[in-house]
C-alpha positions as a Markdown table, in Angstrom:
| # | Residue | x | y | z |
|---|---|---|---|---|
| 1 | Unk | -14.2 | 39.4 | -95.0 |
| 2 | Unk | -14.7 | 35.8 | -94.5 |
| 3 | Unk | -17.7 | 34.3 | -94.5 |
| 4 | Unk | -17.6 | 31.0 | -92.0 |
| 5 | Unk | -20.1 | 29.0 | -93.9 |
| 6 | Unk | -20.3 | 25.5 | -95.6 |
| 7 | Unk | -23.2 | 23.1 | -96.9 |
| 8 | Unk | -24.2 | 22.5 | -93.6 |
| 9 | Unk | -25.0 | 26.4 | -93.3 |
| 10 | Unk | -26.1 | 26.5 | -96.5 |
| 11 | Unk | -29.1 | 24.0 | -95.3 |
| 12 | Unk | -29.5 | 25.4 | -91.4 |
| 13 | Unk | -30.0 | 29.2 | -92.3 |
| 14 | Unk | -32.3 | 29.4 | -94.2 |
| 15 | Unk | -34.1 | 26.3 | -92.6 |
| 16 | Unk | -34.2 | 28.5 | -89.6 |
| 17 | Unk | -35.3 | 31.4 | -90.7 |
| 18 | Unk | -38.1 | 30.0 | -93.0 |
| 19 | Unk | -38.9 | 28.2 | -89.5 |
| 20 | Unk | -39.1 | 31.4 | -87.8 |
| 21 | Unk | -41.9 | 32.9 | -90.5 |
| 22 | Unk | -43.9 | 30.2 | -90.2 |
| 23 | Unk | -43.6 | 30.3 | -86.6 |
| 24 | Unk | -45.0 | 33.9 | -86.6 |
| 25 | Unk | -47.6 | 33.3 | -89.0 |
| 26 | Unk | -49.0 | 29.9 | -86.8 |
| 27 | Unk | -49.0 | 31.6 | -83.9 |
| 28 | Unk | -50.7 | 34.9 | -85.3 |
| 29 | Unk | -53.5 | 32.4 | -86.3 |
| 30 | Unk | -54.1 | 30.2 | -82.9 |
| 31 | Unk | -53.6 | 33.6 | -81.2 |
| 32 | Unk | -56.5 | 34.9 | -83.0 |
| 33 | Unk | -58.8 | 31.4 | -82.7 |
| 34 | Unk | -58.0 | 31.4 | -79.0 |
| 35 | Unk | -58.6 | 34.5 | -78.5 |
| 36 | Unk | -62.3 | 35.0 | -79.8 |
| 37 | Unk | -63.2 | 31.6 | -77.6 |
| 38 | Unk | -61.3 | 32.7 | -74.4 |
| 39 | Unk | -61.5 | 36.5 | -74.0 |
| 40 | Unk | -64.6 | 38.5 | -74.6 |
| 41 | Unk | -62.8 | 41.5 | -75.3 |
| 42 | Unk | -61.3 | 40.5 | -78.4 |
| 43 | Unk | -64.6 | 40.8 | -80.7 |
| 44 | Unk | -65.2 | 44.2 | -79.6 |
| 45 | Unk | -61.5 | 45.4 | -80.8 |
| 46 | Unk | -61.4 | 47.5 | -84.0 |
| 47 | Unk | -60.0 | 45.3 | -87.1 |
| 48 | Unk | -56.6 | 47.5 | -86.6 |
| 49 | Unk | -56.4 | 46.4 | -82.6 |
| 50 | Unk | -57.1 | 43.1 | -83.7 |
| 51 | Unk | -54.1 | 42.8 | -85.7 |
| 52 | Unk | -52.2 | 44.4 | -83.1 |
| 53 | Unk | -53.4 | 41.5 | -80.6 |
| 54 | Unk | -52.5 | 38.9 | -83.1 |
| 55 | Unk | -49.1 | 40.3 | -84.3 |
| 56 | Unk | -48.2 | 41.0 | -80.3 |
| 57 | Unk | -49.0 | 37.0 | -79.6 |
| 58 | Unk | -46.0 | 36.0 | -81.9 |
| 59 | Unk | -43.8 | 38.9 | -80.5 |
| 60 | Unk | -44.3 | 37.2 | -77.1 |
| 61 | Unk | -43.7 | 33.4 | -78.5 |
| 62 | Unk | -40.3 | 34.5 | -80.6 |
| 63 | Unk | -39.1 | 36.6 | -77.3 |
| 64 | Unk | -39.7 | 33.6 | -74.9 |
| 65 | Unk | -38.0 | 31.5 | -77.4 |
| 66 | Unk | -35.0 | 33.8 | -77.7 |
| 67 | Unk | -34.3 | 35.0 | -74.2 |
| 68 | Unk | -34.4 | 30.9 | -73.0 |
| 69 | Unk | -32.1 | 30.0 | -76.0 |
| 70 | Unk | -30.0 | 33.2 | -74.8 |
| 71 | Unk | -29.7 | 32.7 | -71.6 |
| 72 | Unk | -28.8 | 28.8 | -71.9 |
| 73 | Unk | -26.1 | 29.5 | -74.3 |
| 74 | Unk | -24.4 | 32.5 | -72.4 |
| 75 | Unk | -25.0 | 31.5 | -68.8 |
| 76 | Unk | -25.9 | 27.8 | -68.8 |
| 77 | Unk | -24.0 | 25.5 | -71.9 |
| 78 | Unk | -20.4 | 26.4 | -71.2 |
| 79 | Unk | -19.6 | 27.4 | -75.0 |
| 80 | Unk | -18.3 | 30.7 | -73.5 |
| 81 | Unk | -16.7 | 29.6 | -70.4 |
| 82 | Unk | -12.7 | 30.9 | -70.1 |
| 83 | Unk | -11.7 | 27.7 | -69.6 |
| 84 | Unk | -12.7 | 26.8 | -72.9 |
| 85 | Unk | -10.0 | 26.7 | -75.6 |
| 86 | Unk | -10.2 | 29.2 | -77.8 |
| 87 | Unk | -10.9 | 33.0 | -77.9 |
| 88 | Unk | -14.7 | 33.9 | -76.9 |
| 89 | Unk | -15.1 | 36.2 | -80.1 |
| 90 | Unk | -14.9 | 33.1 | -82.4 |
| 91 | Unk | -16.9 | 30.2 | -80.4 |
| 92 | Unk | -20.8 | 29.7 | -82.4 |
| 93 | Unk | -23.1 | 26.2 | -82.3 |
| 94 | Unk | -25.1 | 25.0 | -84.3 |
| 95 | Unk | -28.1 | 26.3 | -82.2 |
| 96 | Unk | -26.6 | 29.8 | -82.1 |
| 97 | Unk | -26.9 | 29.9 | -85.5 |
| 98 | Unk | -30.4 | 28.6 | -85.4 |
| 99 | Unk | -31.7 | 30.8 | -83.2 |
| 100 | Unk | -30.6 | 33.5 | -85.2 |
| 101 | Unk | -32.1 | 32.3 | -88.3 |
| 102 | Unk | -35.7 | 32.2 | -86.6 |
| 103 | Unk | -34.9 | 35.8 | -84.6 |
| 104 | Unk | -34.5 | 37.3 | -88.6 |
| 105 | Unk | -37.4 | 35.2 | -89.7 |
| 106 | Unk | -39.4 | 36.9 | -86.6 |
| 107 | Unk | -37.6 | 40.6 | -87.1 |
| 108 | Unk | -38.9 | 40.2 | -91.2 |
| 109 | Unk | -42.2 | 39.2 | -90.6 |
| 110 | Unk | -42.8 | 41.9 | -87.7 |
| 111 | Unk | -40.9 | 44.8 | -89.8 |
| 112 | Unk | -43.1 | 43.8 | -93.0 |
| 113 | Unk | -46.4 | 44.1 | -90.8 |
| 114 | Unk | -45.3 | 47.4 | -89.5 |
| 115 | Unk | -44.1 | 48.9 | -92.9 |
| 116 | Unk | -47.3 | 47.4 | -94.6 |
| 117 | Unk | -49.2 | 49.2 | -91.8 |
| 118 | Unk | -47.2 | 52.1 | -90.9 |
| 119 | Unk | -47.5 | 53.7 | -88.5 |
| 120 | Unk | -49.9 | 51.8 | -86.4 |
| 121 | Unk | -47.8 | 49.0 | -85.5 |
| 122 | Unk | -45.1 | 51.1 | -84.3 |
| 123 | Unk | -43.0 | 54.1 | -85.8 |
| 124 | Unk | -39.8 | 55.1 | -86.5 |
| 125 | Unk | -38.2 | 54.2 | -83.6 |
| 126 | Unk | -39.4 | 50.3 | -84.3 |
| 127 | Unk | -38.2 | 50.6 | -87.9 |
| 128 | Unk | -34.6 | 51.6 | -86.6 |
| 129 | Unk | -34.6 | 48.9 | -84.0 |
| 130 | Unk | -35.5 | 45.7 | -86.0 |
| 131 | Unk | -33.0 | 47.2 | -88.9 |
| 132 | Unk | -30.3 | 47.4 | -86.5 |
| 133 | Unk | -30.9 | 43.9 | -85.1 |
| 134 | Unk | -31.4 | 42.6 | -88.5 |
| 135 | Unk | -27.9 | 44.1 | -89.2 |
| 136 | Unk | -25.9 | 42.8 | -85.9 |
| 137 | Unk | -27.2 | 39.5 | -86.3 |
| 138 | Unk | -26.8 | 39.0 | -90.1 |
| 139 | Unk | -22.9 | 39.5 | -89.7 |
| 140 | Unk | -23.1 | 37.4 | -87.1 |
| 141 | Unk | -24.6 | 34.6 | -88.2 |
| 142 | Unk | -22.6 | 34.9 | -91.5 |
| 143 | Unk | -19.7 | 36.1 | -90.2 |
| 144 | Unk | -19.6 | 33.1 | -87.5 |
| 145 | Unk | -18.1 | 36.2 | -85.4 |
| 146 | Unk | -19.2 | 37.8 | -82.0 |
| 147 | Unk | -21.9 | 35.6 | -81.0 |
| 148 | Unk | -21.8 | 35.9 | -77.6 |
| 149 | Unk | -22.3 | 39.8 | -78.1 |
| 150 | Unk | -25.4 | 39.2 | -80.3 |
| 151 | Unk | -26.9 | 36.4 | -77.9 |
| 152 | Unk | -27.0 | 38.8 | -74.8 |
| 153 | Unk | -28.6 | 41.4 | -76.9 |
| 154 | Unk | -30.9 | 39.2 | -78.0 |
| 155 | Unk | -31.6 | 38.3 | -74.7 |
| 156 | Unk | -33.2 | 41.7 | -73.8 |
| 157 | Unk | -36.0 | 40.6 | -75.9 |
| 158 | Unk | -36.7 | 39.1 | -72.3 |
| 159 | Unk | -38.6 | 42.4 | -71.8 |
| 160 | Unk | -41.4 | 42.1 | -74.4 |
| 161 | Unk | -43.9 | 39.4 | -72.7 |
| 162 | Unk | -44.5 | 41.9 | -69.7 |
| 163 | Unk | -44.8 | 45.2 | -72.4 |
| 164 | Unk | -47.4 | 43.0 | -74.7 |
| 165 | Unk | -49.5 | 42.2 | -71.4 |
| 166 | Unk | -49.5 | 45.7 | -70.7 |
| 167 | Unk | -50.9 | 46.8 | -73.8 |
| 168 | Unk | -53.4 | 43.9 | -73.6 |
| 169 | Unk | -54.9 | 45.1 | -70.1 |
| 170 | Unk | -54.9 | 48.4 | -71.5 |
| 171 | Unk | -57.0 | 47.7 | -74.6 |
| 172 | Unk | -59.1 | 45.5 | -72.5 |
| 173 | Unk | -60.3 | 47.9 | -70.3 |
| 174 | Unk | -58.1 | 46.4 | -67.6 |
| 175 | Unk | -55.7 | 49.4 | -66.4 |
| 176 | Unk | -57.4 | 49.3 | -62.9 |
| 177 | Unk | -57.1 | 45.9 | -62.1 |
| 178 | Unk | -53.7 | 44.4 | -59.7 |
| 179 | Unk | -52.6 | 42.5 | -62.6 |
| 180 | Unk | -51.6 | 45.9 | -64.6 |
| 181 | Unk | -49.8 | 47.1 | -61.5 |
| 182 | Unk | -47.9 | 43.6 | -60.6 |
| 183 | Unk | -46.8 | 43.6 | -64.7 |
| 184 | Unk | -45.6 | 47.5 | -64.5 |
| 185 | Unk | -43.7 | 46.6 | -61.3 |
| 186 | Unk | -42.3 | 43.6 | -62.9 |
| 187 | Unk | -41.6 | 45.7 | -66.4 |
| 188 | Unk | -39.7 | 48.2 | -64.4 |
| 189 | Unk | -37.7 | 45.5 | -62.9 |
| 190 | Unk | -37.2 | 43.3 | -65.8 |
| 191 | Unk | -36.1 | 46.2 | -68.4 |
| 192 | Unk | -33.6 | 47.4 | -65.8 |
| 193 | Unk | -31.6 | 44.3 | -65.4 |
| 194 | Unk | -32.3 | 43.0 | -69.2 |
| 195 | Unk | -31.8 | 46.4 | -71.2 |
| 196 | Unk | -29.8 | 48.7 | -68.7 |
| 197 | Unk | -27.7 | 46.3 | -66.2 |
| 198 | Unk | -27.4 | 43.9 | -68.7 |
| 199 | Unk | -25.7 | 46.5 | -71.5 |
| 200 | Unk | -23.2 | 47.4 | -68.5 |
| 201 | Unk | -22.0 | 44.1 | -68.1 |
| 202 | Unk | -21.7 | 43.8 | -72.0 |
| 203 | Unk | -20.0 | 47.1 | -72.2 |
| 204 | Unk | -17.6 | 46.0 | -69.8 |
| 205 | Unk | -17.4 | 42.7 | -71.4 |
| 206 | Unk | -16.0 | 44.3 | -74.8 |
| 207 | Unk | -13.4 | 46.6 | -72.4 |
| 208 | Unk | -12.1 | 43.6 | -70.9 |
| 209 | Unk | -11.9 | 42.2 | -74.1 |
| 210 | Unk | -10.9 | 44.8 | -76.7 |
| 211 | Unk | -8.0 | 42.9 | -78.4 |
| 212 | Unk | -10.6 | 40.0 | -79.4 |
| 213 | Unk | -13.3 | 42.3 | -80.6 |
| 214 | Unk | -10.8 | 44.7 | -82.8 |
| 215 | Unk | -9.6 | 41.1 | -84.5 |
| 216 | Unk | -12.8 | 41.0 | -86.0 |
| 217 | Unk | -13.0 | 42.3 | -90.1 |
| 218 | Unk | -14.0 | 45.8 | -89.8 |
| 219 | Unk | -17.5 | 45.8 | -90.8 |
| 220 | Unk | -18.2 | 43.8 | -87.7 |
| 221 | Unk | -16.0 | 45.6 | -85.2 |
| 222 | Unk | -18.0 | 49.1 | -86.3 |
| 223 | Unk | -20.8 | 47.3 | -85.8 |
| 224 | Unk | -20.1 | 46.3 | -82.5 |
| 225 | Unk | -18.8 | 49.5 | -81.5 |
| 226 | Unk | -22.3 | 51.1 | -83.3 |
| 227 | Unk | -25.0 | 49.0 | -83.0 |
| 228 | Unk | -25.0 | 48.2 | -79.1 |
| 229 | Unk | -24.9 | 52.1 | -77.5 |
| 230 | Unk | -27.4 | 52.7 | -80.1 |
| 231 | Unk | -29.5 | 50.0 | -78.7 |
| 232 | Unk | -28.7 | 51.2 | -75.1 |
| 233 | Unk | -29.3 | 54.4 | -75.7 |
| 234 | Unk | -32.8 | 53.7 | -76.8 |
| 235 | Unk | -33.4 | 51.4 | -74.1 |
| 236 | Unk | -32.4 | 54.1 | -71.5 |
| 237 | Unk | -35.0 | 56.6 | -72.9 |
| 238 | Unk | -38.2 | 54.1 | -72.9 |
| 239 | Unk | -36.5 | 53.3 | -69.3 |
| 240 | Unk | -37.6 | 56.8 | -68.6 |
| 241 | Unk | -40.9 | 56.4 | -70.2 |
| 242 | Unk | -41.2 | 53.2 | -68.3 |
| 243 | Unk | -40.7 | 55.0 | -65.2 |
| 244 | Unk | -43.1 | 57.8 | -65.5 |
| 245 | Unk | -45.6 | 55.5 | -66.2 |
| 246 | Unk | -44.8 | 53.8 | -63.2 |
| 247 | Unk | -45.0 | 56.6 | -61.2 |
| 248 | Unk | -48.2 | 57.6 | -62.5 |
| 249 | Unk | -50.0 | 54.4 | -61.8 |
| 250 | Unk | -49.1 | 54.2 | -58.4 |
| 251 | Unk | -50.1 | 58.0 | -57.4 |
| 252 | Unk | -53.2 | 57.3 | -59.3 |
| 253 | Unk | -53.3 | 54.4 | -57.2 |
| 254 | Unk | -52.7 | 56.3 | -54.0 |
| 255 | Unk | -55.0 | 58.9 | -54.5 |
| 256 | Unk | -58.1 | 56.6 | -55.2 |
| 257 | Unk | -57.0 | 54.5 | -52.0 |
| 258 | Unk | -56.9 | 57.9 | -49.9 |
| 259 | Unk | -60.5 | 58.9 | -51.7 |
| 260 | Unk | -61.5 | 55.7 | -50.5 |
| 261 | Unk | -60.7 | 55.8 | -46.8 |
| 262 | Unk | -62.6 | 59.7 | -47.0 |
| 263 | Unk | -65.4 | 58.4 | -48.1 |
């Protein structure tokens, strides 16, 4: 396999993914000083929940970051437009490769906080995600291959702002208020055109565009043809999850609202 790299990649990797650490760990710190000033809740959380709160404020920052950076490359800069010379599967910037630097500084930093406190971060099923995208984006980035692929899965990360808030609420005591609804309407939404919709289209995307994607050394092509439905298929079962809990809210919702008017 050939690794597309030179000294300028040599400097920009690990630049950007040292940036991406330090990222995590400055946001971890001014979402902890913010949040014993601005919300009461937060110094009646149990050290673990804490953590939790802390750890999901740089989630939030890294998947902001990523989906905009995404979404401008992909939909917005033209680097993948077909009337662009050259074949899509080869076409990387410098900001690409940036990005993905910080995403594996984020996706280290997160998986060494939830190994360090296993399980409470999150279980298995987290481990086998951040591995995975650890994996797809490593060949990427070294590769200089598919990153058009590895962009719009990265973009799903679109998702995580509105499943942090949720978990915030609920810790806060906050399930009942409009807010919780509004964000579980808006989850349900977002996760179905980000993580379901989204892998149609990139499904279709690698059809249309087989004879590109096979070109690619094999490590990468298996990893294409691996890595993705793997991803989808997670996404389709906390889809489900997503669901019932949607559905739950609103009957609780109903009933209290039809125990209301009785009373």
């Amino acid at each position: 396999m050939d690794w597309n790299y030179g000294p300028q990649e040599q400097v920009l990797w690990p630049a950007s993914v040292l940036a991406g650490v330090l990222m995590c760990a400055a946001v971890y710190e001014v979402t902890k000083k913010v949040s014993s000033s601005c919300f009461k809740c937060y110094d009646g959380l149990s050290p673990m929940q804490k953590l939790e709160w802390n750890n999901r404020g740089f989630s939030t920052v890294h998947a902001l970051v990523a989906a905009a950076v995404s979404f401008y490359l992909v939909m917005i800069s033209g680097l993948f437009s077909v009337d662009v010379n050259g074949i899509i599967i080869d076409r990387k910037s410098w900001l690409s490769d940036s990005m993905f630097g910080v995403s594996i500084g984020y996706f280290l930093t997160d998986l060494t906080m939830i190994l360090w406190h296993f399980p409470s971060l999150g279980g298995k099923e987290f481990l086998l995600h951040h591995g995975l995208s650890m994996y797809a984006i490593c060949l990427a980035l070294f590769s200089g291959k598919a990153h058009m692929y590895i962009l719009m899965v990265l973009f799903t990360e679109a998702t995580t702002p509105f499943v942090n808030l949720r978990w915030y609420l609920d810790v806060a005591g906050q399930k009942d208020h409009n807010l919780y609804l509004y964000n579980g309407l808006a989850m349900f939404v977002g996760w179905l055109i980000a993580r379901i919709i989204l892998f149609v289209y990139f499904f279709t995307h690698v059809y249309f565009h087989y004879d590109q994607v096979k070109s690619i050394f094999a490590l990468g092509f298996y990893g294409i043809m691996t890595v993705p439905p793997t991803l989808a298929v997670m996404n389709v079962f906390w889809f489900w999850k997503i669901c019932r809990g949607l559905v739950r809210t609103l009957s609780k919702m109903k009933m209290h609202t039809a125990n209301g008017k009785t009373d």
